[in-house]
C-alpha positions in Angstrom: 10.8 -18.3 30.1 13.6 -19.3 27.6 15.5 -16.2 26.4 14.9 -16.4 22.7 17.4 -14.7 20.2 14.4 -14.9 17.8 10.7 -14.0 19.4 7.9 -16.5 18.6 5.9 -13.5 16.9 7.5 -10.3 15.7 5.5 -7.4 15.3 6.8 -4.7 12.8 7.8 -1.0 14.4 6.5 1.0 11.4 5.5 4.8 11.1 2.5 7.5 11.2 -0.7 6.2 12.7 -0.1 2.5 13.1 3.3 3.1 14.7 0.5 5.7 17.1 -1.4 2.6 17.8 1.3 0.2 18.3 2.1 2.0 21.9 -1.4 1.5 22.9 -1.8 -2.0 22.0 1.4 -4.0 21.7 2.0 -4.0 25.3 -1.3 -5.1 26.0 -0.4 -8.7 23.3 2.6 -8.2 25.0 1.2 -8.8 28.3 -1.1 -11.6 27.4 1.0 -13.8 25.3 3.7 -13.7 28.0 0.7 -15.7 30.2 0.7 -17.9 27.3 4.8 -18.2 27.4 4.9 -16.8 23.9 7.3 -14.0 23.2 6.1 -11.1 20.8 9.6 -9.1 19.9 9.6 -5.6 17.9 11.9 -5.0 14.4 11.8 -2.1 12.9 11.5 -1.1 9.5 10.1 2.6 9.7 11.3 5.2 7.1 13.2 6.4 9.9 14.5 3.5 10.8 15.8 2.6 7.4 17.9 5.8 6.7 19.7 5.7 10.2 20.1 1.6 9.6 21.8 2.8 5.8 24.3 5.6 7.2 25.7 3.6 10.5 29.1 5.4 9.7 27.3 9.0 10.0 25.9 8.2 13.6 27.4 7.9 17.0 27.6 4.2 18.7 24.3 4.9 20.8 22.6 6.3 18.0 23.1 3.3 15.8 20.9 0.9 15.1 20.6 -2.6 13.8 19.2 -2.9 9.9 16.2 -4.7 10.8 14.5 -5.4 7.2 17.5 -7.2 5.8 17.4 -9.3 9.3 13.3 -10.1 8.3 14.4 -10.7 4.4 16.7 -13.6 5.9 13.6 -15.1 8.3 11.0 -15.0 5.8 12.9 -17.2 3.7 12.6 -19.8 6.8 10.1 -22.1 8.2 10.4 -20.1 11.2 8.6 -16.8 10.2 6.0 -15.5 12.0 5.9 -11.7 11.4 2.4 -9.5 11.7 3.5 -6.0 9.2 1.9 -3.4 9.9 1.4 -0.7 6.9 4.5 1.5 6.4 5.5 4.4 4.9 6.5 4.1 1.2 8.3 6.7 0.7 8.1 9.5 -1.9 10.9 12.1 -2.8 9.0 14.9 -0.4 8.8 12.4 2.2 12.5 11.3 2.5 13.4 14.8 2.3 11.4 15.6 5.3 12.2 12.4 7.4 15.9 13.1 6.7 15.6 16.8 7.7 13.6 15.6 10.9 16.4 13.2 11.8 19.3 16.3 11.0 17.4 17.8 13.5 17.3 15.4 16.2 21.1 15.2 16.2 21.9 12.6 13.7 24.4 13.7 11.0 23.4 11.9 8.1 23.7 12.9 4.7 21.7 15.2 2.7 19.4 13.7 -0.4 21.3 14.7 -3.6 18.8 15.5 -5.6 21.4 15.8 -8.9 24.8 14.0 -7.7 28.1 14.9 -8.9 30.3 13.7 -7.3 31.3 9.7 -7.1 30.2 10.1 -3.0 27.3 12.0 -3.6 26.2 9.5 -6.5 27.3 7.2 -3.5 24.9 8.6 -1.0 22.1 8.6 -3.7 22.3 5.0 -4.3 21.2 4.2 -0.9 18.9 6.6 -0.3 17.1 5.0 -3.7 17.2 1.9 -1.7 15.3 3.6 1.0 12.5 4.8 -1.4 9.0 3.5 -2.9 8.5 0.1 -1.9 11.4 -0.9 -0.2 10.1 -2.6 2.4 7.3 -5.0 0.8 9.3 -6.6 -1.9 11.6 -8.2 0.7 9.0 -9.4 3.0 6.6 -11.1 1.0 8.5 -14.5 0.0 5.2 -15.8 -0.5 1.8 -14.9 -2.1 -1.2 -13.2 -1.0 -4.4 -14.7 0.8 -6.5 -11.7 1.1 -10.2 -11.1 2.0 -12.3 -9.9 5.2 -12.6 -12.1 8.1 -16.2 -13.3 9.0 -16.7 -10.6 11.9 -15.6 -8.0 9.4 -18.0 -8.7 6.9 -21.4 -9.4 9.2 -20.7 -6.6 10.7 -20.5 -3.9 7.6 -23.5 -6.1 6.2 -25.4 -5.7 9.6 -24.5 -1.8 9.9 -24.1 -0.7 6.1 -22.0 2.5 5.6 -23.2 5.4 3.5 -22.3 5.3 0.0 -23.2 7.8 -2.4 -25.5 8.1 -5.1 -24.7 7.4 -8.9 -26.8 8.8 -11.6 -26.9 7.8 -14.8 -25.8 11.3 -16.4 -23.2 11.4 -14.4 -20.1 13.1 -16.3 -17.3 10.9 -14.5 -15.3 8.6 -16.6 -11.6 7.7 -16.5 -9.4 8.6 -19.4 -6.3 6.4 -20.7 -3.8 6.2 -23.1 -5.1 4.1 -26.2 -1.3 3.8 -27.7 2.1 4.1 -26.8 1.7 3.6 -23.2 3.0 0.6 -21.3 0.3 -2.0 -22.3 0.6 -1.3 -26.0 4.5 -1.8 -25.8 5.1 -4.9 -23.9 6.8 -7.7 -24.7 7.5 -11.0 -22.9 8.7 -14.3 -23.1 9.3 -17.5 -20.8 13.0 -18.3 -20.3 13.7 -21.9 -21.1 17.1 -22.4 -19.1 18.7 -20.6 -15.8 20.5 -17.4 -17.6 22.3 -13.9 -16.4 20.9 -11.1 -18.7 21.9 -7.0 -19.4 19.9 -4.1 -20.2 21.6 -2.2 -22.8 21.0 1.1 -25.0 22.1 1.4 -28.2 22.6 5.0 -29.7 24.3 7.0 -32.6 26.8 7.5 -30.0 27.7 4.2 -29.3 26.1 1.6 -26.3 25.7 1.9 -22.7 25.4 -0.7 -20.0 21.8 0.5 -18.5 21.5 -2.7 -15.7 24.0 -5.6 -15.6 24.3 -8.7 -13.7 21.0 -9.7 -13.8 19.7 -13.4 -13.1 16.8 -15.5 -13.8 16.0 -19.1 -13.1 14.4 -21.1 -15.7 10.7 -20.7 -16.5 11.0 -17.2 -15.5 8.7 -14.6 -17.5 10.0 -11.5 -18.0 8.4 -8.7 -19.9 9.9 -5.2 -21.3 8.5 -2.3 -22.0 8.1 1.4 -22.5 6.0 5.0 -21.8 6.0 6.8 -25.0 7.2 10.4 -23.7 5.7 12.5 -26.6 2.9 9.8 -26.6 1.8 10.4 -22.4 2.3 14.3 -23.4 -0.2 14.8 -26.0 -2.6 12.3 -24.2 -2.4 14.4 -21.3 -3.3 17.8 -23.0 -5.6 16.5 -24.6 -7.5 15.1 -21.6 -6.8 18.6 -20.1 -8.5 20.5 -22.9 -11.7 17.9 -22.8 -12.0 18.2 -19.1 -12.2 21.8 -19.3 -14.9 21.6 -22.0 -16.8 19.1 -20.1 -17.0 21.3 -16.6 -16.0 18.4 -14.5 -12.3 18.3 -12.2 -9.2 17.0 -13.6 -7.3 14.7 -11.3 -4.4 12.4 -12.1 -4.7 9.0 -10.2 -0.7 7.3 -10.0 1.2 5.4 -7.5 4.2 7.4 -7.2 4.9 5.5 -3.8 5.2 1.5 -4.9 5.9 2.4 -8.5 8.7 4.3 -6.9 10.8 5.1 -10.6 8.3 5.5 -13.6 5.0 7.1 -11.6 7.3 10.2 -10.5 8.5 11.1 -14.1 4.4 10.5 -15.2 3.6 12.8 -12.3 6.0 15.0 -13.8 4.8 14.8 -17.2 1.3 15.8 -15.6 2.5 18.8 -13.8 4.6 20.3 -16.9 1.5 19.9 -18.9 -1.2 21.2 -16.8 1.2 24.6 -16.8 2.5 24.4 -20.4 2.4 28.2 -21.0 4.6 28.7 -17.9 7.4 25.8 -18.8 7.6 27.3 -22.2 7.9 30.9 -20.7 10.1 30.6 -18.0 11.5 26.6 -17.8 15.2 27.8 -17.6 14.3 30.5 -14.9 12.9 27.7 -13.1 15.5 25.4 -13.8 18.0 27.6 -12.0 15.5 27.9 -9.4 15.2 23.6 -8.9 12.2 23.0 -9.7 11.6 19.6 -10.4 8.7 18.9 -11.9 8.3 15.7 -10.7 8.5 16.7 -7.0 5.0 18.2 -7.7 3.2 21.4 -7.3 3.3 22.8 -4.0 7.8 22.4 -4.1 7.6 24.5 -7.4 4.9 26.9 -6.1 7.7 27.1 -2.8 10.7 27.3 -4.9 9.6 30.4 -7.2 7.2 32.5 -4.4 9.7 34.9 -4.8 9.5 35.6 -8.3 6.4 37.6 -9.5 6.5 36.6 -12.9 6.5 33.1 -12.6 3.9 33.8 -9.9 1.6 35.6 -12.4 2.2 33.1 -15.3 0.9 30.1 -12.9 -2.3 32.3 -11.8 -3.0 33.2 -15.3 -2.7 29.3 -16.4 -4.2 27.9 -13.9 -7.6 30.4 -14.3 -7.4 28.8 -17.8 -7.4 25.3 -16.8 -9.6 22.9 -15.7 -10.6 22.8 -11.8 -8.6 20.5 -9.8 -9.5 17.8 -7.8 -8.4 18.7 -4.6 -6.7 16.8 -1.5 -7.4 19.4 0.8 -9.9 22.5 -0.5 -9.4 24.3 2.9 -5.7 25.2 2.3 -5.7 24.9 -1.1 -3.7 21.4 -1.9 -4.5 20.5 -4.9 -3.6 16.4 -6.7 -1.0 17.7 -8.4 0.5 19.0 -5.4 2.3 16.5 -4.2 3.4 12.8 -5.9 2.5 11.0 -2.8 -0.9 12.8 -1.6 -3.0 10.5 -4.6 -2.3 7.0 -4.8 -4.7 5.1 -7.0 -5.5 2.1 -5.4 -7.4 4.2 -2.3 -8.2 7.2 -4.5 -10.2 5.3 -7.3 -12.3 3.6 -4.9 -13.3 6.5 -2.4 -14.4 8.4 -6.0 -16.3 5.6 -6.7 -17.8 4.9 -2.9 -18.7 8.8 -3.3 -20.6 8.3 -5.9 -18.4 9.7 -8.9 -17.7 12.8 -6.9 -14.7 14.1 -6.0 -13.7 17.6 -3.7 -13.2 20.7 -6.1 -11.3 24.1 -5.4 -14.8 25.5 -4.3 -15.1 22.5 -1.6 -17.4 21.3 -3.3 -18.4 17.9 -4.8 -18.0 17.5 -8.4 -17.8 15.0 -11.3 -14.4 14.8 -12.6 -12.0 12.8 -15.1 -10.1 10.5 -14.0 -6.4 10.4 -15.6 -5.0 6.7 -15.7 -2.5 7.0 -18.4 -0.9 3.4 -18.5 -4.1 1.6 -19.7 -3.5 -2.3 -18.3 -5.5 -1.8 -15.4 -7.8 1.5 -16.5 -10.3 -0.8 -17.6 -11.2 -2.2 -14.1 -12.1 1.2 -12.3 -13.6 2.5 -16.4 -16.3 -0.5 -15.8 -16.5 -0.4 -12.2 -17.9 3.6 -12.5 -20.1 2.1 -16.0 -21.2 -0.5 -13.7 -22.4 1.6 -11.4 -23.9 4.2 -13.4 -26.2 1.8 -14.8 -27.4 0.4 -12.0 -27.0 3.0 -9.0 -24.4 2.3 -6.4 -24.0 -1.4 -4.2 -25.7 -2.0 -1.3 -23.2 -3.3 1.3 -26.6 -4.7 3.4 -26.5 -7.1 1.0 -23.3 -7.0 -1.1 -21.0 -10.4 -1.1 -17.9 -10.2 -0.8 -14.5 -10.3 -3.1 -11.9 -12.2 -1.6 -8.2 -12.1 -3.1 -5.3 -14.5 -4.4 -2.3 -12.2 -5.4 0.5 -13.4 -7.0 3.4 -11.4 -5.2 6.5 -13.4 -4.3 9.7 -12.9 -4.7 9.1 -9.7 -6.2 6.6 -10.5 -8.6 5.8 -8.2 -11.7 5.7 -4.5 -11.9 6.2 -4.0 -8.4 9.4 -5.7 -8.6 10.6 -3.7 -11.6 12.2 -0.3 -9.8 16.2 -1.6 -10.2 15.1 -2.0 -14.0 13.2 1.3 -15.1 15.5 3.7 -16.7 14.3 7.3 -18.3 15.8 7.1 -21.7 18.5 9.4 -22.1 18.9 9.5 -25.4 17.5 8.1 -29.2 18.0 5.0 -29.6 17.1 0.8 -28.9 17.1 -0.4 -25.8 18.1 -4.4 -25.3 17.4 -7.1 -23.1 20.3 -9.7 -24.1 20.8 -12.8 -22.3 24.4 -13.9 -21.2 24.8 -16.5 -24.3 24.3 -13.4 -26.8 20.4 -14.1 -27.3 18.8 -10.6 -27.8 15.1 -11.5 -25.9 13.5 -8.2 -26.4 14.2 -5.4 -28.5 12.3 -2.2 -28.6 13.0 1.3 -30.6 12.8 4.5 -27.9 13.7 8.0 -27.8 14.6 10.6 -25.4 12.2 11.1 -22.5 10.5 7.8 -22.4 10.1 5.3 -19.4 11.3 1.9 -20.3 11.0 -0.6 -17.8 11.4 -4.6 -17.3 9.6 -7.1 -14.7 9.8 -10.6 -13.9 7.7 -13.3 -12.4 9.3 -16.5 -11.3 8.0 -19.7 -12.0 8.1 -21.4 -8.3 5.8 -18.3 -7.2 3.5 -18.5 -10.3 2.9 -22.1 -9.4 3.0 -21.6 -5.9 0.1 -18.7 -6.4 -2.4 -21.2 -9.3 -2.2 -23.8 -6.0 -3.0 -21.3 -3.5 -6.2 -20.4 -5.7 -7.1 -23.8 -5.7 -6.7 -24.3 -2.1 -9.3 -21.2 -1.8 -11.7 -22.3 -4.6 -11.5 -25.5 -2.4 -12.2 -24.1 0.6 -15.2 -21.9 -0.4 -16.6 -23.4 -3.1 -17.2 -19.7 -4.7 -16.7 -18.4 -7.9 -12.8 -18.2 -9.1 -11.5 -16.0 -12.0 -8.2 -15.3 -12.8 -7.7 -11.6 -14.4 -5.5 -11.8 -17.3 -5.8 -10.5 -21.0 -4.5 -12.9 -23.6 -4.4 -10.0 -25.7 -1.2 -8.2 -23.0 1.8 -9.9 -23.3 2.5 -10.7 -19.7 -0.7 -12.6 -19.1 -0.5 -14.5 -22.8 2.8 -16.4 -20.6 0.8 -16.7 -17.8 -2.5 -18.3 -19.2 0.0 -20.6 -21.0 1.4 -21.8 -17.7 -1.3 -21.9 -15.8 -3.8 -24.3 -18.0 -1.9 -26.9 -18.3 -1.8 -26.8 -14.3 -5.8 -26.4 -13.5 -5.8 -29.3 -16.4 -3.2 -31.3 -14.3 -5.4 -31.1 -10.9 -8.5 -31.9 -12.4 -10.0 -28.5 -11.3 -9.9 -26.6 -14.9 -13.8 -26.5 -14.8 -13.7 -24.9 -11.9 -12.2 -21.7 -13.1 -12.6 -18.9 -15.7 -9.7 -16.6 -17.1 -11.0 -13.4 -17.8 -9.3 -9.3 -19.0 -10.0 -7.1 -16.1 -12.4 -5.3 -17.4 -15.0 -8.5 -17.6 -13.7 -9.5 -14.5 -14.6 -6.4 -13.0 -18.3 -6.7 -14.7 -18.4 -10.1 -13.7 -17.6 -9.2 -9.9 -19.8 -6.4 -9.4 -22.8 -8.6 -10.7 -21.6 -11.4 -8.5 -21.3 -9.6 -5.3 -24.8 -7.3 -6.1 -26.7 -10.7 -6.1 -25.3 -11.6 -2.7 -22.8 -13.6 -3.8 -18.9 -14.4 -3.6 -16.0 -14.6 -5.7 -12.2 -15.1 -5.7 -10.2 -12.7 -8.1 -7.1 -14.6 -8.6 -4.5 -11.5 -9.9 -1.0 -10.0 -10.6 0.8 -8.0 -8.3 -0.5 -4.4 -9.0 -3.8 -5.3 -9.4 -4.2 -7.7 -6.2 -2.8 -4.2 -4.3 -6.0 -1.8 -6.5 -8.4 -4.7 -5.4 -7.7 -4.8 -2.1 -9.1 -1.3 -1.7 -11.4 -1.3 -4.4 -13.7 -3.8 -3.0 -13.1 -3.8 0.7 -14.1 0.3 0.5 -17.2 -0.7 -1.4 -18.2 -3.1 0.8 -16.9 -2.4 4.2 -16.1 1.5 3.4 -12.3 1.0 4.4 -9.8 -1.1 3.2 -7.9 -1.1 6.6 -9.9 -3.9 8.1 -9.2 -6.9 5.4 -7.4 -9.4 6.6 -3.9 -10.6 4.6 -2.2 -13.8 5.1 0.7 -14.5 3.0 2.0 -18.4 3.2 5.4 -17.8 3.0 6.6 -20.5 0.4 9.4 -22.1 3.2 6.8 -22.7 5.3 6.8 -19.4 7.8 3.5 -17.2 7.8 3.4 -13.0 7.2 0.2 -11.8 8.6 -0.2 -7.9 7.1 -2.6 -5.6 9.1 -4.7 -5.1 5.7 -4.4 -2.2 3.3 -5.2 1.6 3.7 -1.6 3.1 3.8 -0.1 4.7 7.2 -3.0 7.4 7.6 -1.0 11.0 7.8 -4.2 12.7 8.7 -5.0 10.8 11.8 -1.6 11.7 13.0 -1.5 15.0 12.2 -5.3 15.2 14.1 -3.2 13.2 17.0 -1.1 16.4 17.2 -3.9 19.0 16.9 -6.6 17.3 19.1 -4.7 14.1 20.4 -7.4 11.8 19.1 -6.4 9.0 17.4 -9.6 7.6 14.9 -7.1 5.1 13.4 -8.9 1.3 13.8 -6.7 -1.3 14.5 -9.1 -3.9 13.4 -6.7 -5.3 11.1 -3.8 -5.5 13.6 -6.6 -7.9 15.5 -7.2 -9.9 12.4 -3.5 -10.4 12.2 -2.4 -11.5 15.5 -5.3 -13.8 15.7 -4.3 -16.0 12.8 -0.9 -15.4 13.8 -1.3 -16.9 17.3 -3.5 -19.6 15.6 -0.3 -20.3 13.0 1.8 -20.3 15.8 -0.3 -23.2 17.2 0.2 -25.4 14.6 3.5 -24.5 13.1 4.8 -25.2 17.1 2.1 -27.4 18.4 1.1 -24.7 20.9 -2.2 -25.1 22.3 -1.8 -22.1 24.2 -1.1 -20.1 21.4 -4.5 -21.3 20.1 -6.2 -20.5 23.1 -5.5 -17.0 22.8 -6.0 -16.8 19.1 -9.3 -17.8 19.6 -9.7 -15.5 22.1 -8.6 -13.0 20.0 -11.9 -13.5 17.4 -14.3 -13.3 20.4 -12.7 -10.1 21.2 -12.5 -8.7 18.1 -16.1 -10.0 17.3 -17.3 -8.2 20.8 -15.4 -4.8 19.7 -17.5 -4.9 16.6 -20.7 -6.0 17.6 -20.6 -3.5 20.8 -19.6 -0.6 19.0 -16.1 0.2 20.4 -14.7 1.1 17.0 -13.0 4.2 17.1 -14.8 7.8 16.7 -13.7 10.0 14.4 -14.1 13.1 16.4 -12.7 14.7 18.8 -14.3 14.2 22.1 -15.5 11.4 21.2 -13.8 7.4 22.1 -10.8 7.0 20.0 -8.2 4.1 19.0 -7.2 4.3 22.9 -10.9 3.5 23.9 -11.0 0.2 21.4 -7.7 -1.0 23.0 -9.2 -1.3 26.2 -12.3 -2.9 24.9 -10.4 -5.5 22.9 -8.3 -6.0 26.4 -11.3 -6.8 28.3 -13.1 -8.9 26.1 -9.8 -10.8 25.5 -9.3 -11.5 28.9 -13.2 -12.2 29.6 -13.2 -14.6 26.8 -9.4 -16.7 28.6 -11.2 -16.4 31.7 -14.3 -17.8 30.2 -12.9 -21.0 28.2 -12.5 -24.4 29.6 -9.2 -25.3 27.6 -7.0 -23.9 29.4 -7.8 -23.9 33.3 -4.6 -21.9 34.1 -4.6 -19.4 31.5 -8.7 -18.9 32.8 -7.0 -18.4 36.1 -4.5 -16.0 35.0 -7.3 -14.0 33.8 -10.5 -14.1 35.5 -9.2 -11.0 37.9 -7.5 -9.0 35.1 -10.9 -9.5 33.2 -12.6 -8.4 36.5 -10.8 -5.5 37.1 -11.0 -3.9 33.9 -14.9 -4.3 34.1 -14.9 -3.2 37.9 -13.5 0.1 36.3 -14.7 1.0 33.0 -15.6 4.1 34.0 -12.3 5.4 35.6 -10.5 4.2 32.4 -12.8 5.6 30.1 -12.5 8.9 32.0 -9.3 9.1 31.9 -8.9 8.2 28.2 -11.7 11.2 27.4 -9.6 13.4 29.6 -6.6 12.9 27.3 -8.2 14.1 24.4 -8.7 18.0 23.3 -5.1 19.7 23.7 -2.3 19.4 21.5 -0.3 16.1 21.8 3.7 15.7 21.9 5.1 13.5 20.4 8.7 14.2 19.5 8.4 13.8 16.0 6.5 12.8 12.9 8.7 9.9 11.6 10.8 9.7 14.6 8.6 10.1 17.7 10.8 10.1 21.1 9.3 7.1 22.5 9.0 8.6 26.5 6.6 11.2 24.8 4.8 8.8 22.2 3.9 6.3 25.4 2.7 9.1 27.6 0.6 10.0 25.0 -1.0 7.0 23.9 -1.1 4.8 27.2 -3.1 8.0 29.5 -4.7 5.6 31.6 -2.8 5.1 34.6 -5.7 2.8 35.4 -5.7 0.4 32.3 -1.7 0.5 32.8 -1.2 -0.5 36.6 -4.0 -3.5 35.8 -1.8 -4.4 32.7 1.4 -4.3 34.4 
């Protein structure tokens, strides 16, 4: 085998249950693509990983390690990419605290998160931890645009065995609630640059002006948009909404992504919190200011930080009897969605609401109707019509639901999600100023104290990259295409404009309608209820909500979708789907050592990985295996080897050796190939000849507390005894 500085397929080291699942099944890939001569190397870009690859001068030499994303930033940008990404962890505030503490205690002396930096090192030391949070990872990785939808397999398979969905009444008392001015929508500007220019970001005040961002640069036909949160605007909306909820009897529950939109959903988090106890801010906010309450940190650290002080304790009891019930995150021990910033994230909370049938989990564990707090209203409207949708006509029927497929425009950090170096909490009165390096002033906008401004950008390579990708798919399917912009929003009035002229160019303009989200969402549900299928063509943000929304409607989880992203130098990105990193199954991992992550999408991925692998390196091996891969994945599915959520019961362990044996049954079985078959047919034989050791000694595993080493830094000795139990499976393996 040639030693390879680069492998032919690197597989992302990543955190919670996916990382869990990685020591089951990447030796197993490992072990057949080595047959194939194909090597599949590891990089890691974990939380943890990150903060010990940020603060090399903290750690020892052995404990250093090498900084992995900015290593897969550079190969992404080459023809040579081939990288499966597994979900990570984007990190909140909570989270980094407790993945630095966690690393402190495992003997590496890095720094301490200063929350409020003083100093010119601390200030220092907060700069790169900010480069650690929110979405740090995905915005480096995806040079290209999204292809997202659920493989074949997937989608017979929910159709043939339809998962419960609740019921939607008419009456229902569910709606969502947004801001109808002064939010970011209402307040965005935008314009296309005509020539390659460096820009600033500066506020103007009765003191004088400050430098907010310099240095900026944008390449010609760049659109680039600025706008603002009206503080005193989001607080009024949100007492208001709080004071309705309460007279309508339903839950209150705030639904943010504090995690990707790593600056501005925090402070609106904040907002949220401060309002919903109002009477105890007013009462006691410099008690608790001394104390370090942050509101933006959420409930349960302000709850932790003023225990001690029965005052404060009484005011919050006394306010909170007052107030609405809370939608809950978990009843049992009382964890409410204001709890924590990272514990509700839109994109998967919206669309479990609405799979529930408007219902969410109340303080009495019990299911309720409840509102649903959006405050920015750009993309409100899709989940507002999606529950109006439904309670009209009852909820969809996944038997015979089609299906939604995906083209997101995401590269080179595309739109909102690539806005965190540019959103600033306004300090101070005053006008903030995008001016461009020849004096121009390109947008202009009044603010005051307390308001989130922001600015995002969309390149014009990507844009036109991401309209040919759509009609590549709308090619290739022959199903209905809509792309979901609003002439009336700013943004999408510079995208329409560039992207007619190119439909027009291609001959395919007939073939495609441009339509807000909110008739794009009408216009999908009806679609997919008569059995039919559609290609939303979206932004950023919303080609991450409709990657959940849809794939938990029709296939309950979002986890099994399958995400190709062309890289636009020619290398491929194959993510594992959507779904986030799963907490609870680790924390059940722990308690019961079952595991009920499904790595169905990690399946999906290394399939079309292989089969890109083929062609990008004319491997036929490579496509041997990948198709392989779909008859195993298809036989994992159609046999019911998906994992059990219960303890007791087969778990993610269980699936890995049923995807290994019907991997190697289908090598040993295809004619392609004669030595690969060879290779196979006893491995294929020995793990039939004995299923029912290996299964026995995975069931054994289960029911006592597993050891791992650590939540976001698991000792690896410990991780692999945990999730590779059969002794069985592993000697047949190698």
């Amino acid at each position: 085998m040639v030693n390879k500085s680069i492998p032919d397929i690197i597989y992302t080291k990543v955190d919670e249950a996916p990382e869990l699942a990685s020591a089951s099944l990447l030796p197993i890939i490992q072990r057949f693509a080595a047959a194939a001569d194909i090597t599949v190397g590891t990089r890691d870009i974990s939380l943890a990983g990150r903060i010990l690859a940020t603060f090399p001068e903290n750690l020892s030499a052995d404990q250093r390690v090498s900084d992995d994303l900015a290593e897969l930033g550079d190969l992404v940008k080459t023809p040579e990419a081939n990288v499966i990404k597994l979900p990570n962890i984007s990190a909140s505030v909570p989270q980094l605290l407790a993945a630095v503490k966690e690393l402190q205690d495992q003997g590496y002396a890095i720094p301490d998160y200063p929350a409020e930096p003083e100093t010119e090192a601390e200030k220092d030391i907060r700069a790169r931890y900010d480069t650690i949070k929110g979405s740090a990872v995905n915005p480096v990785l995806r040079e290209g645009n999204s292809d997202r939808r659920a493989a074949a397999a997937v989608k017979s398979f929910a159709q043939k065995n339809p998962h419960r969905m609740g019921e939607w009444s008419a009456d229902s008392k569910t709606r969502v609630a947004a801001m109808e001015s002064g939010d970011f929508f209402s307040n965005e500007a935008a314009a296309t640059l005509g020539k390659d220019t460096k820009a600033k970001i500066v506020l103007e005040t009765a003191d004088g002006e400050t430098t907010l961002k310099d240095g900026l640069s944008y390449p010609a036909g760049t659109v680039v948009d600025a706008t603002y949160m009206s503080a005193a605007a989001l607080d009024a909306f949100l007492a208001e909404e709080i004071e309705k909820t309460k007279a309508e009897g339903v839950l209150f529950s705030l639904h943010l992504k504090a995690t990707m939109m790593k600056v501005s959903d925090p402070i609106i988090f904040g907002h949220a919190v401060k309002q919903f106890l109002a009477p105890v801010f007013e009462k006691f906010g410099a008690e608790m200011d001394a104390l370090g309450v942050s509101p933006n940190s959420g409930l349960g650290d302000l709850l932790e930080r003023v225990k001690g002080n029965a005052g404060i304790m009484a005011a919050i009891d006394e306010t909170m009897a007052a107030r609405p019930p809370m939608y809950m995150v978990d009843s049992d021990r009382g964890i409410t969605n204001l709890h924590v910033p990272s514990d509700v994230i839109v994109d998967a909370s919206m669309p479990a609401l609405i799979r529930a049938g408007g219902k969410g989990w109340g303080p009495d564990n019990k299911e309720h109707d409840a509102v649903c707090v959006i405050p920015d209203s750009s993309y409100a409207p899709v989940y507002d019509e999606a529950i109006k949708f439904f309670k009209a006509n009852g909820k969809l029927n996944p038997a015979t639901a089609g299906t939604v497929q995906n083209i997101g425009l995401m590269a080179q950090k595309a739109e909102e999600y690539g806005s965190h170096p540019t959103t600033f909490e306004i300090p101070a009165n005053g006008t903030v100023k995008m001016v461009l390096e020849d004096g121009t002033v390109l947008h202009e906008q009044n603010v005051e104290a307390g308001d989130i401004w922001r600015s995002s950008s969309a390149r014009k390579a990507p844009i036109e990259d991401w309209v040919n990708l759509a009609i590549a798919r709308q090619k290739a399917t022959g199903y209905r295409s809509i792309f979901w912009l609003d002439a009336a929003r700013a943004h999408d009035a510079e995208l329409i404009a560039m992207i007619k002229p190119i439909l027009e160019a291609k001959g395919v303009a007939d073939k495609f309608e441009i339509m807000t989200p909110r008739d794009a969402t009408r216009a999908s549900l009806e679609t997919i209820t008569k059995g039919e299928n559609t290609i939303a063509i979206t932004g950023n943000v919303l080609r991450d909500y409709l990657t959940d929304l849809f794939p938990i409607l029709e296939l309950a989880t979002s986890a099994k979708m399958l995400s190709i992203v062309k890289l636009m130098q020619g290398g491929g990105l194959f993510e594992t789907g959507a779904g986030g990193s799963a907490p609870k199954h680790v924390q059940q991992l722990v308690a019961q050592n079952h595991l009920r992550w499904d790595s169905l999408g990690e399946f999906c991925a290394l399939g079309e990985s292989l089969k890109f692998l083929a062609e990008t390196k004319t491997n036929d091996r490579a496509r041997v295996l990948g198709e392989a891969v779909e008859v195993a994945t298809q036989g994992v599915l159609d046999n019911g080897h998906s994992p059990s959520r219960k303890v007791g019961e087969p778990d993610n362990r269980d699936s890995h050796y049923w995807f290994a044996r019907y991997w190697a049954e289908a090598l040993a079985a295809q004619s392609d190939d004669a030595a690969l078959a060879a290779e196979f047919a006893p491995v294929a034989q020995a793990l039939a000849e004995n299923e029912a050791k290996i299964t026995g000694e995975l069931a054994a595993a289960q029911g006592d507390p597993a050891d791992i080493g650590g939540y976001y830094h698991a000792d690896p000795a410990k991780l692999v005894a945990v999730m590779r139990p059969s002794a069985t499976l592993n000697g047949i393996l190698g």
